[in-house]
Backbone as CSV, one residue per row, in Angstrom:
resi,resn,N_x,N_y,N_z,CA_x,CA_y,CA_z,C_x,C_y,C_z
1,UNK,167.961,13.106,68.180,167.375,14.128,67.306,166.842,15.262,68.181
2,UNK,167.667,16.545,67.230,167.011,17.886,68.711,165.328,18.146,67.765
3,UNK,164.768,17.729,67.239,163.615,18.211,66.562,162.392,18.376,67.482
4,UNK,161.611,19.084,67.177,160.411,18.982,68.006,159.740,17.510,68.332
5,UNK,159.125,16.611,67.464,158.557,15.881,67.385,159.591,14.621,68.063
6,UNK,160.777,14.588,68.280,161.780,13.370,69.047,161.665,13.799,70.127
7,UNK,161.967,15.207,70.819,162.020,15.140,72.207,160.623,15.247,72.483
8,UNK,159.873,15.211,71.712,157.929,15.041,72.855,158.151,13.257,72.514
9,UNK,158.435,12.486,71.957,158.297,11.022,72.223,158.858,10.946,72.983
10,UNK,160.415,11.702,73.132,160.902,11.033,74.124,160.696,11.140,76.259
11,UNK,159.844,12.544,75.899,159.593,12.895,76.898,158.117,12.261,77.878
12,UNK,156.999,11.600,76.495,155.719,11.229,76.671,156.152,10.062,76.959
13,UNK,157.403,9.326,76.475,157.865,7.642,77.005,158.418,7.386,78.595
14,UNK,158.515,8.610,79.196,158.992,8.880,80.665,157.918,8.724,81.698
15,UNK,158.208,8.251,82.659,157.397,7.418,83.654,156.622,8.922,84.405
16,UNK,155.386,9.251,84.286,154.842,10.900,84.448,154.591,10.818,86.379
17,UNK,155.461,11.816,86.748,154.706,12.369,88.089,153.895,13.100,88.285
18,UNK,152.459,13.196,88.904,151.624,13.755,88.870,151.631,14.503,89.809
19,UNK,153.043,15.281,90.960,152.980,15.793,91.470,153.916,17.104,91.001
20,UNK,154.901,16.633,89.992,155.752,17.346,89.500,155.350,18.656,88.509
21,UNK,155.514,19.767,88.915,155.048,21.423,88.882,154.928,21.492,87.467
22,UNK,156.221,20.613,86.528,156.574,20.887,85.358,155.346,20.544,84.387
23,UNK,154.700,19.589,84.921,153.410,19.147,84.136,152.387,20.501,83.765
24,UNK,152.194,20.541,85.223,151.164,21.963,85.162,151.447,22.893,84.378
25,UNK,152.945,23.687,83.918,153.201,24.301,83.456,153.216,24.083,81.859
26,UNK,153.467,22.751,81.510,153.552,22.158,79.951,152.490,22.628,79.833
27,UNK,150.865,22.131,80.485,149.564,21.382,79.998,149.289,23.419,80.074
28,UNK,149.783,24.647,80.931,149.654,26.214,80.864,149.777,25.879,79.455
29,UNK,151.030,26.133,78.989,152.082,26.514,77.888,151.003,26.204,76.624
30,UNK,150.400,24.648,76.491,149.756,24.430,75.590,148.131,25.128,75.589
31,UNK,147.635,25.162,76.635,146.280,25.720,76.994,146.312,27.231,76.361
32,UNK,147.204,27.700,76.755,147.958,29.596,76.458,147.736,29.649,74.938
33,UNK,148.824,28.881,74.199,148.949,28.933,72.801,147.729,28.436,72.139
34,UNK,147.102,27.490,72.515,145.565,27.421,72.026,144.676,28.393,72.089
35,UNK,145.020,28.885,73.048,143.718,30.377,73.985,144.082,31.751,72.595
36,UNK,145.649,31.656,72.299,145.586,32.795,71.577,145.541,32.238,70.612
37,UNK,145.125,30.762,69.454,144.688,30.721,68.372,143.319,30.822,68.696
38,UNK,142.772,30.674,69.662,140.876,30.679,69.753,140.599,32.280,69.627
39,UNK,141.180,32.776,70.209,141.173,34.155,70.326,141.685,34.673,68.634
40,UNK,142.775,34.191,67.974,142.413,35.130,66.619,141.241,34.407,65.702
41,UNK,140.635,33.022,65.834,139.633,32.698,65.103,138.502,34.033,65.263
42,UNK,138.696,33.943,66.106,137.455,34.960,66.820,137.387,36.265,66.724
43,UNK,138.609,36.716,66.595,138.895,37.687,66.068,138.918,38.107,64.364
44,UNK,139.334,36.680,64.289,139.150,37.094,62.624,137.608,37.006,62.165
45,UNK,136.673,36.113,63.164,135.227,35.912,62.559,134.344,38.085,62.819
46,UNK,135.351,38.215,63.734,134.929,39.583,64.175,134.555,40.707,62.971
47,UNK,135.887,40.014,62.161,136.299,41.591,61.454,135.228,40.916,60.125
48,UNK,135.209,39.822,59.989,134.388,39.020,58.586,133.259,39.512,58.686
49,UNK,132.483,39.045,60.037,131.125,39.095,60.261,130.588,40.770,59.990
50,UNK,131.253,41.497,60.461,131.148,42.903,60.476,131.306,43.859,59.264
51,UNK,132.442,43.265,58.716,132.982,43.755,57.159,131.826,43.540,56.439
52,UNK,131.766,42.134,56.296,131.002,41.911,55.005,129.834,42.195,54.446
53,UNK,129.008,42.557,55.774,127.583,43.513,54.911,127.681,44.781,55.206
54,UNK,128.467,45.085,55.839,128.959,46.410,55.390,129.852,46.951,55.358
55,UNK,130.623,47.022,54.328,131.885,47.082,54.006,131.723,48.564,53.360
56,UNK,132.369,49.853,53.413,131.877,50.751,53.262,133.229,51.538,54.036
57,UNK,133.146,53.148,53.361,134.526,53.743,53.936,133.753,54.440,55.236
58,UNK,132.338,54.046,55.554,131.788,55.399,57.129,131.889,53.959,57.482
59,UNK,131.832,52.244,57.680,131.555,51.755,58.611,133.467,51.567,59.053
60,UNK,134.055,51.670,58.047,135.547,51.276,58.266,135.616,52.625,59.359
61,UNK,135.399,53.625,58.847,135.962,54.779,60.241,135.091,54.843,61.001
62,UNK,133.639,54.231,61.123,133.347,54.466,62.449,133.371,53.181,63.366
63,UNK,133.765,52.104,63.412,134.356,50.824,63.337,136.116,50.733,63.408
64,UNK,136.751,51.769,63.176,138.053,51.283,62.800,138.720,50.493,64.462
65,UNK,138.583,51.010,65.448,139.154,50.420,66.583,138.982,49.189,66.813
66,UNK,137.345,48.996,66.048,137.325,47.204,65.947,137.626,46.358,65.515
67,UNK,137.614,46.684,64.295,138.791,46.583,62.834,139.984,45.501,63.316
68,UNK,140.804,47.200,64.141,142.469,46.999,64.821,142.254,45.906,65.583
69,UNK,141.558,45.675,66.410,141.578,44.880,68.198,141.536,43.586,67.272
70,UNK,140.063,43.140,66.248,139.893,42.134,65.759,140.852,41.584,64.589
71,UNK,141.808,42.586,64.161,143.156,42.063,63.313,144.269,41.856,63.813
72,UNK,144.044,42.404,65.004,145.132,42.211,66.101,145.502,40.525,66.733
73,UNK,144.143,40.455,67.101,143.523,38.925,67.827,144.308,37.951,67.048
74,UNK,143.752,38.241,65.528,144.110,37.084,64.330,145.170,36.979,64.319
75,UNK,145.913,38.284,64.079,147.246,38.143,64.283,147.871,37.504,64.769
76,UNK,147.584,37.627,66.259,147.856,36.897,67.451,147.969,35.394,67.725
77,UNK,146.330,34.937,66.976,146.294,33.921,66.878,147.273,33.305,65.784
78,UNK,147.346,33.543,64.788,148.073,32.649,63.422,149.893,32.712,64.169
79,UNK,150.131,33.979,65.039,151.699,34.011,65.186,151.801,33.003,66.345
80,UNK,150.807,32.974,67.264,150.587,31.507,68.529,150.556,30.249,67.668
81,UNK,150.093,29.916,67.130,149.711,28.838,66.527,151.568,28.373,66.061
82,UNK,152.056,29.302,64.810,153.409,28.934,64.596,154.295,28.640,65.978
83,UNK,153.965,29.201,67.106,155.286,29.092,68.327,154.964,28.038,68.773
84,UNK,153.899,27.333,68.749,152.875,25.694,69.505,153.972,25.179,68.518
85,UNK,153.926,24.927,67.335,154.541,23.947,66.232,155.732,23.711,66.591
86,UNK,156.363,25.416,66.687,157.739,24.972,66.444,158.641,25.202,67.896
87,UNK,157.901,25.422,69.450,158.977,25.940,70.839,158.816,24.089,71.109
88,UNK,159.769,23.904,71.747,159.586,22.694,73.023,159.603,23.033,74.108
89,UNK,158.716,23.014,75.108,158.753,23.087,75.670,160.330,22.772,77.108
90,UNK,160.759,21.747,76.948,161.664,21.077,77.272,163.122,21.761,77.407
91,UNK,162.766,22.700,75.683,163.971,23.295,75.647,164.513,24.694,76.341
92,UNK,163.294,25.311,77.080,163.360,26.385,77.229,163.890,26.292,78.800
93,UNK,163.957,27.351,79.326,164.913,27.929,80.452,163.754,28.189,81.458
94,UNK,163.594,28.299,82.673,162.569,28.578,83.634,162.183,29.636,83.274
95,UNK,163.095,30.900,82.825,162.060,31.850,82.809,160.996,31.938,81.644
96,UNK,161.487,30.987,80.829,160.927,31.087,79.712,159.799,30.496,79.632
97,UNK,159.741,29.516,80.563,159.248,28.458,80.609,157.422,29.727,81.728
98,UNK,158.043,30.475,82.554,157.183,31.185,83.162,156.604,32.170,82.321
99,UNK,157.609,32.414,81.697,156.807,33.843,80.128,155.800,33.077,79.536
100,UNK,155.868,31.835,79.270,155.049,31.332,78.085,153.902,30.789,79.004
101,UNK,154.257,30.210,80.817,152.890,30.055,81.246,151.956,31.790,81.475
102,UNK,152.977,32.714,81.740,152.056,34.221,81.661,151.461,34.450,80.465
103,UNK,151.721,34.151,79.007,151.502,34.305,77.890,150.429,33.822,77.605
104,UNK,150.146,32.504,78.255,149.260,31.274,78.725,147.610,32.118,79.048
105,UNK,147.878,32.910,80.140,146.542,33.275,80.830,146.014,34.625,80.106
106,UNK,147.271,35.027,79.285,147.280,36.676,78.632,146.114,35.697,77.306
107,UNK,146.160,34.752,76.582,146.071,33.671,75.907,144.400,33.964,76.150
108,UNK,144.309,33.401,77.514,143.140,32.720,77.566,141.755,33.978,77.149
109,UNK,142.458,35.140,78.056,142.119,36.395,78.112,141.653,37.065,77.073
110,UNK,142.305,36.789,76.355,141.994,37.486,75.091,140.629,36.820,74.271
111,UNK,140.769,35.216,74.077,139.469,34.964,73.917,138.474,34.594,74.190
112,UNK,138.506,35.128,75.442,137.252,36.276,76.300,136.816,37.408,75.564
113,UNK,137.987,38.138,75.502,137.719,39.233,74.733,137.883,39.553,73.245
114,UNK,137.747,38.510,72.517,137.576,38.108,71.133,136.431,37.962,71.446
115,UNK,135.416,37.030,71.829,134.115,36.769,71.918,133.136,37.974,72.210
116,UNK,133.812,38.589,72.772,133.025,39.987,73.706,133.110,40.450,72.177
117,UNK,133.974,40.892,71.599,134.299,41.931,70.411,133.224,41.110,69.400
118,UNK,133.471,39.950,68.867,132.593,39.651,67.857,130.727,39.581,68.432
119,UNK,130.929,39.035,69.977,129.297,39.145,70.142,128.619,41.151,69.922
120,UNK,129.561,41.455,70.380,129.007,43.229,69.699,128.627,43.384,68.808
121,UNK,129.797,43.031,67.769,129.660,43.200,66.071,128.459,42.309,65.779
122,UNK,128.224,41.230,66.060,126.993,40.464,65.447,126.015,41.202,66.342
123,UNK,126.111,41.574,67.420,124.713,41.978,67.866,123.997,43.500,67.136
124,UNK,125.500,44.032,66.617,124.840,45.389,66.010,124.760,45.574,64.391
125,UNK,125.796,44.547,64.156,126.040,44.535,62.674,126.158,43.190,61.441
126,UNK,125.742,42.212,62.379,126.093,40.872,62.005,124.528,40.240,61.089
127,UNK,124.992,38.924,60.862,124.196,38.935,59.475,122.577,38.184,60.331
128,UNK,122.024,38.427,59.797,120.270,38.048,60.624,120.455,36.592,60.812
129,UNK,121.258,35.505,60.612,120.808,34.237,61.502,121.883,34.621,62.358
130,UNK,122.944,35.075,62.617,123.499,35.080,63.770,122.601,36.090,65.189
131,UNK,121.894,37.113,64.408,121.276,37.798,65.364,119.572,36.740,65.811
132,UNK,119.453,36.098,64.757,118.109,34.669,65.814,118.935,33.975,66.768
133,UNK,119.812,33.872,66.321,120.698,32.457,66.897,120.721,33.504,68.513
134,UNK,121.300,34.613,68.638,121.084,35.369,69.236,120.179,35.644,70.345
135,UNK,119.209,36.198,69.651,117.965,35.907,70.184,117.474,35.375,71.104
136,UNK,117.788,33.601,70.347,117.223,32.276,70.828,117.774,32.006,72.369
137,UNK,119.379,32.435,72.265,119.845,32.450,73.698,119.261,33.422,74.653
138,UNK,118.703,35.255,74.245,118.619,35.439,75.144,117.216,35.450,75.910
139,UNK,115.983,34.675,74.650,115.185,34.224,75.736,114.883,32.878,76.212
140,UNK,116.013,32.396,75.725,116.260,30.951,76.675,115.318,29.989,76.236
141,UNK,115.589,29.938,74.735,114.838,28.749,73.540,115.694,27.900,73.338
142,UNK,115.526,27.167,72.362,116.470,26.434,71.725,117.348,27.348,70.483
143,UNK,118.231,26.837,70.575,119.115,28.006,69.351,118.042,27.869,67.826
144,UNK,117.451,26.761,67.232,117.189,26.943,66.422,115.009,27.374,66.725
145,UNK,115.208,27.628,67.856,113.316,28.378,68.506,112.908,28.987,67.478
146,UNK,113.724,30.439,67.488,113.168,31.335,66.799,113.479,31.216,65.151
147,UNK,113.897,30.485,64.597,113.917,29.968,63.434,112.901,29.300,63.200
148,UNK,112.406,28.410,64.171,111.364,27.545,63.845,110.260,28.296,63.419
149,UNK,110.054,29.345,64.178,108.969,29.900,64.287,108.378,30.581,63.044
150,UNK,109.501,31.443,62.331,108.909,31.374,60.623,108.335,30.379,59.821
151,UNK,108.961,29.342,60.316,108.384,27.814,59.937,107.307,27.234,60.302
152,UNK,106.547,27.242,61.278,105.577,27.390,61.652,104.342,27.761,61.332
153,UNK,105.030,29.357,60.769,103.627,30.164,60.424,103.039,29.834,58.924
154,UNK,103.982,28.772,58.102,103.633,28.608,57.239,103.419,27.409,56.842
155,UNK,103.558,26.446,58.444,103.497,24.587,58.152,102.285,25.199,58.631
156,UNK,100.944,25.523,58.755,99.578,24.534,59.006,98.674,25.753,57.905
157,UNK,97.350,24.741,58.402,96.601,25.652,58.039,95.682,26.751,58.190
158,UNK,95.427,27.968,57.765,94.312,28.973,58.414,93.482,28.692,59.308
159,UNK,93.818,28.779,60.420,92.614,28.759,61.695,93.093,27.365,61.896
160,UNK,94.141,26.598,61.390,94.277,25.347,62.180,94.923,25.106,63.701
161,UNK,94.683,24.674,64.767,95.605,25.129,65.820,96.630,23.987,65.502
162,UNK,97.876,24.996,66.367,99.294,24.342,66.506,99.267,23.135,67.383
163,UNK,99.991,21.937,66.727,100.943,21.342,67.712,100.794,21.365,68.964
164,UNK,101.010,20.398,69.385,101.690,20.751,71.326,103.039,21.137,71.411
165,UNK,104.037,20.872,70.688,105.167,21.152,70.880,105.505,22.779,70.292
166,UNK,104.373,22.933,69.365,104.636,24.260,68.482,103.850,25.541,69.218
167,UNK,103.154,24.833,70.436,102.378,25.704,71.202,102.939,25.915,72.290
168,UNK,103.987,25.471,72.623,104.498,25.999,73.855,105.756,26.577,73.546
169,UNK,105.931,26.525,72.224,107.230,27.514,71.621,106.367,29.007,71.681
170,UNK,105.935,28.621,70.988,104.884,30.317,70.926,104.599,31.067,72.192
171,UNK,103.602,29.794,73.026,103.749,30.278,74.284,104.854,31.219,75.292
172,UNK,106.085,30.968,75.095,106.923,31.178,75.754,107.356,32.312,75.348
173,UNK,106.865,32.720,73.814,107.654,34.013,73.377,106.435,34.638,73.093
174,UNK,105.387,34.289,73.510,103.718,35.496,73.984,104.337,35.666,74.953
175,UNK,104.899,35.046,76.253,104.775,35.759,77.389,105.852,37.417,77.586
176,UNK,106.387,37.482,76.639,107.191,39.022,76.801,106.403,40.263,75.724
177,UNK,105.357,39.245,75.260,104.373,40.523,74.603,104.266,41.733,75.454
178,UNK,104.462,42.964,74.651,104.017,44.510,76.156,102.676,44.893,76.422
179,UNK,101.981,44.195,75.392,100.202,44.537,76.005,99.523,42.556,75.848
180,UNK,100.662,42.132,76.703,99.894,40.866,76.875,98.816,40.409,77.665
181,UNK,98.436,41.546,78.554,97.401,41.823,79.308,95.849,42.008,78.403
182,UNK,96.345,42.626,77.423,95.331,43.429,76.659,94.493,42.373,76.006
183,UNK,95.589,41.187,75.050,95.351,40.917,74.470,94.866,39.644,74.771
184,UNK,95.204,39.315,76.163,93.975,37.897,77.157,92.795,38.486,77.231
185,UNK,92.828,40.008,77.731,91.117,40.223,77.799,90.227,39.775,78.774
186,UNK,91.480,39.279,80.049,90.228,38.780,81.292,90.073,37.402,80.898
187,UNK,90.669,36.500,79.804,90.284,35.075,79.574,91.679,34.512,79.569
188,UNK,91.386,33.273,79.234,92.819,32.464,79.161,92.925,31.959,77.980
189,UNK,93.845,31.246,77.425,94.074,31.234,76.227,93.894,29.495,75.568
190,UNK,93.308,29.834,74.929,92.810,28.072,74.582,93.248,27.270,73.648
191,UNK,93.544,28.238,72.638,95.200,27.572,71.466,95.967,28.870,70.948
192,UNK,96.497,28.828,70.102,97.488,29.592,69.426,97.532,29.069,67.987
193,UNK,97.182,30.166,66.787,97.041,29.378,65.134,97.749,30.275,64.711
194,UNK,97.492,29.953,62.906,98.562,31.001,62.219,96.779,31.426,61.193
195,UNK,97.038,32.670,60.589,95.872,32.751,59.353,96.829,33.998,58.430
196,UNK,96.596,34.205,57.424,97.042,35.806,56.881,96.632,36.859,57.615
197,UNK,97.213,37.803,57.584,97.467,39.095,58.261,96.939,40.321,57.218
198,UNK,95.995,40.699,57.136,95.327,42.152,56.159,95.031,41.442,55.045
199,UNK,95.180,42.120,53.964,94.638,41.388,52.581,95.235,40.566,51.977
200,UNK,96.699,40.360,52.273,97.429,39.501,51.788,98.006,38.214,51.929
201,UNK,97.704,37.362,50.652,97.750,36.085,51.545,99.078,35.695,51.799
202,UNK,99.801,36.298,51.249,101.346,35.910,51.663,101.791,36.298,52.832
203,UNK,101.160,37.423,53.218,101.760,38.071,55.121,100.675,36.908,56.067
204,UNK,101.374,36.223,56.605,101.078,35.178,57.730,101.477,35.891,59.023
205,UNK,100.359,35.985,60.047,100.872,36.092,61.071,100.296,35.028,62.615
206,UNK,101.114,34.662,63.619,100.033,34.388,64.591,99.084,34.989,65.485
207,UNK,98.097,34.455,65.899,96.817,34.416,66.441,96.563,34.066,67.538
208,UNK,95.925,34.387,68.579,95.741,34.045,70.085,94.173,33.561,70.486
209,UNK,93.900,32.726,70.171,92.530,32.069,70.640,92.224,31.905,72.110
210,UNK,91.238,32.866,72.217,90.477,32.434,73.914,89.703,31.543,74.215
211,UNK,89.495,31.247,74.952,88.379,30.470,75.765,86.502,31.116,75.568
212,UNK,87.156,32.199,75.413,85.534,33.408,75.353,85.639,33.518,73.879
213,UNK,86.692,32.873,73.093,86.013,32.884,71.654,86.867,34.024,70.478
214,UNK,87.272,34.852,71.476,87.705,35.944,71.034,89.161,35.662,70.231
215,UNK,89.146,35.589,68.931,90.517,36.186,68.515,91.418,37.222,67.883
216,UNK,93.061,37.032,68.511,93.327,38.359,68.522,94.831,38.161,67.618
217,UNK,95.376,38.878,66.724,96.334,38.667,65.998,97.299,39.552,67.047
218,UNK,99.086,38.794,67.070,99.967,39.555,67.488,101.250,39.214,66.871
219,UNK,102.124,39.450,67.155,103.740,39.862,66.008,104.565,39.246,66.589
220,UNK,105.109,37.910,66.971,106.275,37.354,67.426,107.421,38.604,67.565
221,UNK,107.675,39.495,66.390,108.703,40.531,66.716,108.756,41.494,67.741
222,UNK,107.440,41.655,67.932,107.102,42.646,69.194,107.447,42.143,70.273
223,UNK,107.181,40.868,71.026,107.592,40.038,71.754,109.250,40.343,71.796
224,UNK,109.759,39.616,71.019,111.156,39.487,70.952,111.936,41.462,71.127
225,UNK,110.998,41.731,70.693,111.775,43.534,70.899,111.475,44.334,71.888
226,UNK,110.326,43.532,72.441,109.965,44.168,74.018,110.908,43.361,74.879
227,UNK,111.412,42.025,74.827,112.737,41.498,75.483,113.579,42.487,75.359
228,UNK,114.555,42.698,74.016,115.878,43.253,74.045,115.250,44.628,74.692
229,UNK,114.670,45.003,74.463,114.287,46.444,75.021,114.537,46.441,77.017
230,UNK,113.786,45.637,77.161,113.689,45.822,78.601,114.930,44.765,79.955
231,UNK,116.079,44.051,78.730,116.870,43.543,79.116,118.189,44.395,78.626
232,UNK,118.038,44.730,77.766,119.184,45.801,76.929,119.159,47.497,76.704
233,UNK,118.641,48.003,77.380,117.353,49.311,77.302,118.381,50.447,76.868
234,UNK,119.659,50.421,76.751,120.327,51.260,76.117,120.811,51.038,74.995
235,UNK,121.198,49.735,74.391,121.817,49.895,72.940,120.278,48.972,72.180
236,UNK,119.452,48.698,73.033,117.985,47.944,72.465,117.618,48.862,70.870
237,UNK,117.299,50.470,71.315,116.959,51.238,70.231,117.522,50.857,68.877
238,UNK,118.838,50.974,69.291,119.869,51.389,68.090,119.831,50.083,67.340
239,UNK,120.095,49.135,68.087,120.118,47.806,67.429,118.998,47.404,66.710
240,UNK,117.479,47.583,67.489,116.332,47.147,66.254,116.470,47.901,64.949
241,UNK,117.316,49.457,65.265,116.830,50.605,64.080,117.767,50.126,62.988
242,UNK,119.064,49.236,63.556,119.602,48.936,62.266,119.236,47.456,62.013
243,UNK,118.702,46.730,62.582,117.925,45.427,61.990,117.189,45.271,61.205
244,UNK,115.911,46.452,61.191,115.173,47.083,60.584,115.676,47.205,58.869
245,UNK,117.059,48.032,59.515,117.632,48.874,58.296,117.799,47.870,57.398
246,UNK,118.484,46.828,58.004,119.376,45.819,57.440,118.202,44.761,56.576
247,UNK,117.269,44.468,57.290,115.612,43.940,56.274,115.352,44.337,55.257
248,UNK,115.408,45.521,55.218,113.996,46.600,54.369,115.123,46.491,53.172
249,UNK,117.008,46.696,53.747,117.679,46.629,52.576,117.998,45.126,51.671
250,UNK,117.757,44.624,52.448,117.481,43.379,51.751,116.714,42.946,51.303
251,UNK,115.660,43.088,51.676,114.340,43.045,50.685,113.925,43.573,49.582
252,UNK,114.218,44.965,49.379,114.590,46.207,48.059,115.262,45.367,47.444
């Protein structure tokens, strides 16, 4: 039987040399054609993630190159995926056999640069848990840190202090506060609570308890935006101004 699926039994029933070139090149061939279905997943999550909250004829033209690259990818990927199913390897000719290991690394390449393309789009346009999730990596939390942390402000009670485990989450994302100087005051810090924030009891925010007694309310967001700011200091602006955007419109 010339079918795909007879000559891989018959070829996987053959006694394997582990010195023989042809291996390396199979285990390319398959690595390649995987690389360019990873690469259009990724590509296709590109154009989803980006489209869908704002789908609009100014984000399509000012977006369109991303659009292309990320329909391209998919493309790429769904037409790789059919040539895995249906080439044998076996059957092909050396050079062919070298096109498809070059195709292989062109493969891998791409979703590299599928990932690059969709981490943009989520970083500028993507939906708010992908931008915590975000976040969480780039100040080196746990992916679900800064999630917790809304959670938090509303598991205890007024003036109750946190946790040990919930205090050194906090901790870690006080330390990129920009007037964290200000707000020690010459003391050290003796817990960390949650209470309401102005008159309302629904705005919760946290609290910084000293040693000297003194407490001082501050904004987990400030923290987190004095990071992207001073790790990202050129697209930092643009990105809070449409995060912002993207809140206030969801909240309306």
């Amino acid at each position: 039987m010339r079918g795909g699926y007879g000559v891989r039994a018959r070829v996987n029933d053959l006694p394997v040399d582990p010195n023989d070139s042809r291996l390396n090149c199979v285990f390319m061939n398959r690595l390649g054609w995987l690389g360019f279905f990873y690469a259009g997943i990724i590509g296709f999550l590109a154009f989803i993630t980006s489209a869908a909250e704002h789908y609009s004829d100014k984000f399509i033209k000012t977006h369109w190159l991303k659009i292309q690259v990320a329909s391209i990818l998919a493309i790429c990927g769904f037409l790789s995926l059919l040539g895995y199913l249906t080439l044998v390897e076996t059957e092909l000719g050396d050079y062919a056999k070298k096109l498809r290991t070059f195709l292989g690394l062109i493969g891998i390449y791409l979703s590299y640069a599928g990932l690059v393309i969709w981490g943009v789009g989520v970083f500028a346009h993507g939906s708010t848990v992908l931008q915590i999730i975000l976040w969480s990596l780039l100040l080196g939390l746990p992916i679900i840190g800064i999630m917790e942390l809304e959670n938090i402000i509303h598991r205890y009670e007024d003036d109750q202090p946190l946790g040990e485990a919930d205090q050194e989450l906090v901790a870690r994302v006080f330390e990129h506060h920009p007037q964290k100087a200000d707000k020690l005051d010459g003391s050290q810090i003796k817990h960390f609570t949650v209470a309401c924030h102005g008159f309302s009891e629904e705005v919760r925010s946290f609290y910084l308890v000293l040693k000297n007694g003194k407490k001082t309310q501050f904004s987990y967001n400030t923290c987190v935006r004095s990071y992207v700011q001073r790790r990202y200091r050129e697209e930092a602006e643009a990105f809070w101004k449409k995060y912002r955007k993207n809140r206030r419109s969801k909240s309306s």
